[in-house]
C-alpha positions in Angstrom: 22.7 19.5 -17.1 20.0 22.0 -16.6 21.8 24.7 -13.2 19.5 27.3 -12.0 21.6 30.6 -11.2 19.9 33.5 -10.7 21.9 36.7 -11.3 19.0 39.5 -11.1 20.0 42.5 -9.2 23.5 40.8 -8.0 26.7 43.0 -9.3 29.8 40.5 -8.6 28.8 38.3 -11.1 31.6 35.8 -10.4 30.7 35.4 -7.2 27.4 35.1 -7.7 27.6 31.8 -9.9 30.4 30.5 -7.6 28.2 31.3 -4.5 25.1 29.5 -6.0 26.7 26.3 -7.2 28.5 25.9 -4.3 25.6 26.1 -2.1 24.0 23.7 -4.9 26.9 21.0 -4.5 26.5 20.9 -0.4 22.9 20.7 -0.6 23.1 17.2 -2.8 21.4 19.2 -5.8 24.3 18.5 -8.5 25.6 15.3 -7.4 29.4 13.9 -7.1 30.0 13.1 -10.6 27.8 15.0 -12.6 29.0 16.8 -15.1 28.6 21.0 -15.0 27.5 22.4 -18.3 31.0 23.9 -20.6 32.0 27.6 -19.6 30.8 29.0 -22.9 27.3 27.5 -22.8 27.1 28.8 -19.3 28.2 31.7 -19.9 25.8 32.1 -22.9 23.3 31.1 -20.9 23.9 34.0 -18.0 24.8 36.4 -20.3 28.1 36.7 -19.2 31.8 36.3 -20.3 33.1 33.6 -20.8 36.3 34.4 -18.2 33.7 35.5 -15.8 32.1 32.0 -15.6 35.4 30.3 -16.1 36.5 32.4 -12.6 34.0 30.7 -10.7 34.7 27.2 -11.8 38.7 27.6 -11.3 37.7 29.0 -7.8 35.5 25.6 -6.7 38.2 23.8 -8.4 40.8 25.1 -6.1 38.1 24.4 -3.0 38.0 20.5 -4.2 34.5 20.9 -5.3 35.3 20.3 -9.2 37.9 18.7 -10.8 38.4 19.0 -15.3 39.1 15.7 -16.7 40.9 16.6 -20.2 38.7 16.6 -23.0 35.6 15.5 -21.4 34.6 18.7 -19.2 34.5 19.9 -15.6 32.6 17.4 -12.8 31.5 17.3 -9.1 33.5 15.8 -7.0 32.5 14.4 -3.7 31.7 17.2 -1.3 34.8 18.2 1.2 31.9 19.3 3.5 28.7 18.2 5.6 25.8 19.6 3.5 24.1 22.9 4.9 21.5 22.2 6.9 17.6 23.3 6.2 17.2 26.2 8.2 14.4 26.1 10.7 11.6 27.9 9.7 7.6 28.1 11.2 6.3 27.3 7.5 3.1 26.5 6.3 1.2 23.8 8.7 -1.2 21.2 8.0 -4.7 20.2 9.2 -4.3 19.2 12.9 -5.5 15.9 11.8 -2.7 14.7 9.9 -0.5 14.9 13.4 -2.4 11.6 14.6 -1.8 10.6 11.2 1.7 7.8 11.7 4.6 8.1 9.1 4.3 5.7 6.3 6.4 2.6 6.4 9.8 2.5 5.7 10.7 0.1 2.3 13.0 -2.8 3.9 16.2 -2.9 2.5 17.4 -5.4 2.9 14.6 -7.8 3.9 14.5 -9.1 7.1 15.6 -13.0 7.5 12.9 -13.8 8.4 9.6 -12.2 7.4 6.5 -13.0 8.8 4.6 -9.8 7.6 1.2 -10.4 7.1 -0.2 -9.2 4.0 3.1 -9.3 2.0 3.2 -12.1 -1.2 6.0 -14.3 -2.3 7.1 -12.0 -5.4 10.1 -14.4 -6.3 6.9 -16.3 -7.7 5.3 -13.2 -9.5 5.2 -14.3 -13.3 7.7 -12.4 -14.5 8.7 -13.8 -17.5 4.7 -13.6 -18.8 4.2 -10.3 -17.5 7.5 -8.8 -19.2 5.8 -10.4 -22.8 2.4 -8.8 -22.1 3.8 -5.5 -21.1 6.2 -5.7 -24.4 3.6 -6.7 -26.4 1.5 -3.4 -25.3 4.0 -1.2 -25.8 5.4 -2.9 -29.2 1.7 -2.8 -30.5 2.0 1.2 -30.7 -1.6 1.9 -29.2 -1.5 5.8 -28.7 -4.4 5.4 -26.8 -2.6 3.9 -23.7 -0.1 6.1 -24.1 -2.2 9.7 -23.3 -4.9 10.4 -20.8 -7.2 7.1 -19.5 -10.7 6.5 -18.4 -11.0 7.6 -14.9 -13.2 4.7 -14.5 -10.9 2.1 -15.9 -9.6 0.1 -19.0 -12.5 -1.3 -20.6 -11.1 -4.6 -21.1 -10.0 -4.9 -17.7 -13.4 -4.0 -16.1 -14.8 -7.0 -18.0 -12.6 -9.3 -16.6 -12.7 -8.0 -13.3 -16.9 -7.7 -13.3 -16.4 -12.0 -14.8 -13.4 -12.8 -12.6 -15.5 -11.7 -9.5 -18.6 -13.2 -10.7 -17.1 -16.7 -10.9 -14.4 -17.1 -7.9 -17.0 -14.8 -5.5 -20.9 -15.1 -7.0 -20.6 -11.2 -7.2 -23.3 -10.5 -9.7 -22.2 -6.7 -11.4 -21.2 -5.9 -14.9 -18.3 -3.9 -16.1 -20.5 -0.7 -15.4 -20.5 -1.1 -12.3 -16.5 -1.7 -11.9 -13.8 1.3 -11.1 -10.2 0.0 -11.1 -8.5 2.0 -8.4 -5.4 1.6 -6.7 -6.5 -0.6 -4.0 -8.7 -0.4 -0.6 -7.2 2.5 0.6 -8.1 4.6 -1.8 -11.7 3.2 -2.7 -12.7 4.4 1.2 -11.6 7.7 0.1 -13.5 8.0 -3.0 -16.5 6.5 -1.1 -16.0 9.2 1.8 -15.3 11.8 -1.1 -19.0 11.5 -2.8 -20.8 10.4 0.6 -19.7 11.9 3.7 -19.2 15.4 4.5 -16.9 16.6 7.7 -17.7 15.3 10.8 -20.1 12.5 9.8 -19.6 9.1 11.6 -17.8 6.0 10.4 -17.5 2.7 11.6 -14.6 0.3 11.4 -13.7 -2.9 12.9 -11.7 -3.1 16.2 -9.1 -4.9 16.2 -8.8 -3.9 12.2 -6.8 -2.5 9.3 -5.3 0.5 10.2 -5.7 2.4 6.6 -9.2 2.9 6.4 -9.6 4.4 9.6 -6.8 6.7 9.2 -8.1 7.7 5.6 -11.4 9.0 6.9 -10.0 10.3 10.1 -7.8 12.5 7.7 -10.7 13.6 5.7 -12.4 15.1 9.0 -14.4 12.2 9.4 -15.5 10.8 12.8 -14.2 7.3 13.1 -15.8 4.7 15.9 -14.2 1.6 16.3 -16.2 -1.0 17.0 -15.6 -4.7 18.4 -15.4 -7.7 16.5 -16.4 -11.6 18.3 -16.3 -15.0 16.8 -19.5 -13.9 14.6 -18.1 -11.1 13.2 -19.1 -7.3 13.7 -20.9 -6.7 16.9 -23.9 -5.2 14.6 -25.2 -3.7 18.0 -22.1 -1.9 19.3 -22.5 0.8 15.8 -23.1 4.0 17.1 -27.0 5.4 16.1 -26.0 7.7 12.9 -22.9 5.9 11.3 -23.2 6.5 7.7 -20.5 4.1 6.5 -19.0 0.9 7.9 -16.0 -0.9 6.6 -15.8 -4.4 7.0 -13.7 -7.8 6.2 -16.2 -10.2 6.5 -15.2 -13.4 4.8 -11.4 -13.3 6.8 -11.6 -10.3 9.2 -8.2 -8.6 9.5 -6.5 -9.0 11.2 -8.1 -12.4 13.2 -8.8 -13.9 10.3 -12.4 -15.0 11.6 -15.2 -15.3 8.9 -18.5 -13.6 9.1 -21.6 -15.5 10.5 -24.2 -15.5 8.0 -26.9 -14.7 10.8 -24.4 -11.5 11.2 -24.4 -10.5 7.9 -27.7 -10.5 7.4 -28.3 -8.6 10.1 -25.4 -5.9 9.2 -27.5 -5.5 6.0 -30.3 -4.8 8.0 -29.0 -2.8 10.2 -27.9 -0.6 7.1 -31.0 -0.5 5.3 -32.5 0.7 8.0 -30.0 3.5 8.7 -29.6 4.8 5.5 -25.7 3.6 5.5 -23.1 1.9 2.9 -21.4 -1.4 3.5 -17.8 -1.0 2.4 -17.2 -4.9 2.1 -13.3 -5.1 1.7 -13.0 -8.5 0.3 -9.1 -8.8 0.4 -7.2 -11.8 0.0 -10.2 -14.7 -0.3 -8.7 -16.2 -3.3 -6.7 -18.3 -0.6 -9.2 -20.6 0.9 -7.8 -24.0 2.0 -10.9 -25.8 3.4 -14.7 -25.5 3.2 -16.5 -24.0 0.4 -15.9 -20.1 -0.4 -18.1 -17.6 1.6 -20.9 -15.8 0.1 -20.0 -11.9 0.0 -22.1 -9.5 1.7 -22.6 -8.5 -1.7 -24.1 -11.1 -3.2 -26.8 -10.7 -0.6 -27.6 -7.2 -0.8 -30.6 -6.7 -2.7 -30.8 -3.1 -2.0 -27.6 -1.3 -3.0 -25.8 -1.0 0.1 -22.6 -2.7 -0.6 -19.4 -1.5 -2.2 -17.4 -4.3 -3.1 -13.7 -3.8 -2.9 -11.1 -5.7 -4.4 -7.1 -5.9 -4.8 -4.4 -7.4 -7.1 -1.3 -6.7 -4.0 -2.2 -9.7 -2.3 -2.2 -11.8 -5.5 0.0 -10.2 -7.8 2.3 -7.7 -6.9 1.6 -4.0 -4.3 3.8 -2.3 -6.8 1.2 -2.8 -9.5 -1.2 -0.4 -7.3 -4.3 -2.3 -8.5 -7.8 -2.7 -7.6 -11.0 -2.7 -8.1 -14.5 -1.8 -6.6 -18.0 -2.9 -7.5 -20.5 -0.6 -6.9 -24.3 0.1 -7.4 -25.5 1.3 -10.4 -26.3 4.8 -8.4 -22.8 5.5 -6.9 -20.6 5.1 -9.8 -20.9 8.4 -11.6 -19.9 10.0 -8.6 -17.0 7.6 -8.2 -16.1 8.3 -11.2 -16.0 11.8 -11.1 -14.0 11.4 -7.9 -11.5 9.0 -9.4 -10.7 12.0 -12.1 -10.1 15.1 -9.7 -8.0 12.8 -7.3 -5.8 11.2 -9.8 -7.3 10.5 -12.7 -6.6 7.2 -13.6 -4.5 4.1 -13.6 -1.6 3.2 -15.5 -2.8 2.5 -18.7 -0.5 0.0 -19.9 -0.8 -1.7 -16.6 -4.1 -2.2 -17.0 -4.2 -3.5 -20.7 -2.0 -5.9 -19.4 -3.0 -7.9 -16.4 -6.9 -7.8 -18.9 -4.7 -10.0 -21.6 -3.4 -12.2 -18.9 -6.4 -12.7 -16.7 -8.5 -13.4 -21.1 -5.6 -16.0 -21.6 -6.2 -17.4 -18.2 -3.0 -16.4 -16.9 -4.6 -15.0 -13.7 -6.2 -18.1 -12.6 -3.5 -20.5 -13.3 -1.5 -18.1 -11.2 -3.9 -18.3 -8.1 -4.3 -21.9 -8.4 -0.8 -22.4 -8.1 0.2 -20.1 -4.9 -3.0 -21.3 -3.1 -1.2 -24.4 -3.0 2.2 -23.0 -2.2 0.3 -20.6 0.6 -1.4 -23.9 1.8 1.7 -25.5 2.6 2.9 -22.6 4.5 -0.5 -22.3 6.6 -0.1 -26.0 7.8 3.7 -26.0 8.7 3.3 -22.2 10.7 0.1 -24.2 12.2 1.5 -27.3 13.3 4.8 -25.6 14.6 2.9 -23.3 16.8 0.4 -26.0 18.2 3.8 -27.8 19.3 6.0 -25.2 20.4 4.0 -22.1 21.4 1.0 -23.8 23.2 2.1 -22.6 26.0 0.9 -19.3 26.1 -0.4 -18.2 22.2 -3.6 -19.9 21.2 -4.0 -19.6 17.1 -7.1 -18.8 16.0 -9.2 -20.5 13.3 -8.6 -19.3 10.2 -8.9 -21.5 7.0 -7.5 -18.6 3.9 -5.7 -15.6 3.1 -1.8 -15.0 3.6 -1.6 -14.7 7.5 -2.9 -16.2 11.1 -3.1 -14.9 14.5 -2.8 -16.4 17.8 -3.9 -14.5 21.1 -1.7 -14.9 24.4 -2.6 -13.5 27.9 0.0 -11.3 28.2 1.4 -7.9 26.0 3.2 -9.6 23.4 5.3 -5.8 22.6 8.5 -6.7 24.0 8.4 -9.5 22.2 8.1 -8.2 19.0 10.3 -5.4 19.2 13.2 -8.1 20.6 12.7 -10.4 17.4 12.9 -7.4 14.8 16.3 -6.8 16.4 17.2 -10.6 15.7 15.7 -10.0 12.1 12.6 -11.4 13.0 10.0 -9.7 11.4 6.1 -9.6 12.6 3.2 -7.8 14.2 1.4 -7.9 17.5 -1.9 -8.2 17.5 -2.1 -5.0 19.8 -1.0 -3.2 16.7 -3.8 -3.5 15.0 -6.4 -2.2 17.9 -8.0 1.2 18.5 -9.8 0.5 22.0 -9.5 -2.3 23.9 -6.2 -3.8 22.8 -5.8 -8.0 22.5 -2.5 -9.5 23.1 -1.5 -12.1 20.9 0.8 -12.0 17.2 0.3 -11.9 14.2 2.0 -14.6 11.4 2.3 -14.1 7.9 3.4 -16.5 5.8 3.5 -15.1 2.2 6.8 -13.7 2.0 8.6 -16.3 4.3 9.4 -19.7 2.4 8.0 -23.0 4.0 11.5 -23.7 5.2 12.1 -20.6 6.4 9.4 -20.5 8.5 10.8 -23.2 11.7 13.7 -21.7 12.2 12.0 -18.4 12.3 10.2 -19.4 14.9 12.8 -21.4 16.7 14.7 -18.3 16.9 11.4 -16.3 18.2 10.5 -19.4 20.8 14.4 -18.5 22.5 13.5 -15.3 22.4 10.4 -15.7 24.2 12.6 -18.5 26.7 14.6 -15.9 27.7 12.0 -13.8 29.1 11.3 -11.1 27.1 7.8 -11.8 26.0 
């Protein structure tokens, strides 16, 4: 174990190092158990005698700090006090506009009983088994190459599969130049905002909508206006005169999951033409379409380089991965790329080689296929169970793919959802997910909850809601 004792300009050696690993053992630095490096290496180490440092460790020994075990050294034990608290200093401060900025989500440990999460997959059905041989056969193959810096812009493999994957399940027509793997929506709005907006320029953003996007470009000093959304879509008329960038989720808005008219998306590609602005089409989860025939992407009807095309593999695969994609015109991607490389450089490399082999060997779709239909299943139950228990007051809202469905009620729907968390109920209210005006209604996902999971889930929230506290 590498301990950091700093004896310049102290005289009582001794106390010194007993002073300094003691503080070190409160504070959680050298954990119970850990083993403290042998009194002559130490003492080497300091430049001290041995008796000195063997003074110090008898002293904490006699203080229950340490305790020798013969013939395998001196170790921590746990701490006979509360560690010393942090003390309270002014310290550096941030931008004021990372205070409006929430606190990331806590992990769940252990999962709720019910989780009705929206925008969470089923990862006890993430192929494990063929993703452990893909990885294995990365790392057995001894490619240096993934193993030392990466392309900022992505694996080269991977970008062809993405640029043909998109091509034809969405009609996105783009090559692999036009593709940068990133880590997912989030950060493709900042690298868009990086290389196109400057402080104080005007964004728009759906309202109700995904809460990352607009707190991304609010934190890069970004004006953010949220603007309503209706059964058509975006209310193209309701974007403030100068936006320069609008972010959208047009074929299964989030969070109503409502598609975009095409009469609206024609004229939101108008409307950005005309203004000189980018379409930031975040195309999330619409490998889960039950019914009807797929959409047609903004994208695929921009014939003037307007539209950045954003993808995801959380929805489909796995959010550890931190994969994604964006498509964007020919013009923009140097400057993406260059972004990419000062904010993080790349993705994992061996990440990346991997979901390329299994989306060549057709791994990728067979996967899709198969939790459409498991996530199709789950949409009908959650649907019929809340047209016959929760007519009453939540009205579900068309919605025909991805991994969630809303339903609005007349009344705040807060209480509500606070009171099932407690009862290990776990979901949103629509409210949540609004900047202005704020609708009441809920929020269902139904990719981490199995399909007979999800009645009594919301047997137990209907007896919540009975007993008044909705």
């Amino acid at each position: 174990m590498e301990i950091h004792i700093d004896l310049t300009g102290t005289r009582g050696h001794r106390d010194a190092i007993y002073r300094q690993l003691r503080a070190a053992i409160l504070a959680g630095r050298i954990r119970p158990g850990e083993a403290l490096p042998p009194t002559r290496e130490l003492a080497q180490r300091l430049a001290v005698s041995r008796t000195t440092v063997s003074a110090a460790y008898d002293r904490l020994t006699a203080e229950g700090f340490l305790a020798g075990r013969v013939g395998a050294g001196t170790f921590v034990t746990a701490s006979p006090a509360s560690p010393e608290p942090v003390p309270d200093v002014p310290g550096v401060r941030p931008l004021p506009e990372w205070d409006a900025v929430p606190r990331p989500p806590a992990p769940f440990a252990p999962a709720p009983e019910f989780d009705f999460r929206p925008g969470v997959p089923d990862l006890s059905l993430f192929p494990f088994d063929t993703w452990r041989r893909l990885v294995t056969q990365r790392l057995r193959a001894g490619q240096a190459d993934l193993m030392t810096y990466g392309d900022p812009q992505g694996h080269a493999e991977l970008r062809t599969e993405i640029a043909r994957h998109a091509g034809v399940s969405r009609d996105v027509r783009a090559s692999a130049a036009q593709v940068v793997v990133t880590a997912g929506a989030q950060q493709t709005t900042d690298l868009v905002a990086r290389v196109l907006l400057r402080d104080g320029d005007l964004a728009a953003v759906e309202d109700p909508g995904y809460p990352p996007p607009r707190l991304v470009l609010g934190a890069r000093g970004v004006r953010v206006a949220p603007v309503p959304v209706d059964a058509s879509g975006i209310v193209v008329d309701a974007i403030p005169a100068g936006t320069r960038l609008v972010y959208v989720t047009p074929s299964h808005q989030y969070p109503l999951g409502l598609a975009m008219s095409l009469d609206r998306r024609l004229e939101l590609l108008g409307w950005a033409e005309r203004n000189d602005a980018v379409l930031v089409e975040d195309d999330y989860d619409t490998e889960f379409r039950y019914t009807g025939r797929p959409l047609e992407p903004l994208h695929s009807l921009d014939s003037r380089g307007r539209v950045v095309y954003v993808g995801s593999f959380s929805k489909v695969l796995s959010p550890a991965l931190r994969l994604g994609f964006l498509i964007a015109p020919p013009s923009l991607v140097p400057a993406l790329v260059k972004a990419r490389y000062l904010t993080d450089w790349h993705a994992p490399n061996v990440e990346q080689a991997a979901l390329a082999a299994f989306m060549a060997e057709g791994g990728f779709a067979r996967h899709v296929r198969r939790m459409r239909k498991v996530y199709r299943a789950r949409h009908e139950i959650l649907s019929a169970v809340l047209a016959r228990d929760f007519a009453d007051f939540l009205t579900p809202l068309p919605s025909t793919a991805g991994l969630h469905l809303s339903a609005v009620a007349s009344a705040d729907c807060g209480p509500l959802v606070r009171a099932a968390r407690r009862r290990g109920v776990r979901l949103y209210s629509l409210g949540d997910f609004g900047v202005g005006e704020r609708r009441h209604g809920l929020v269902f996902g139904y990719g981490a909850v199995t399909a007979e999971r999800i009645e009594p889930g919301l047997a137990r929230l209907r007896a919540l809601a009975d007993e008044g506290v909705a």
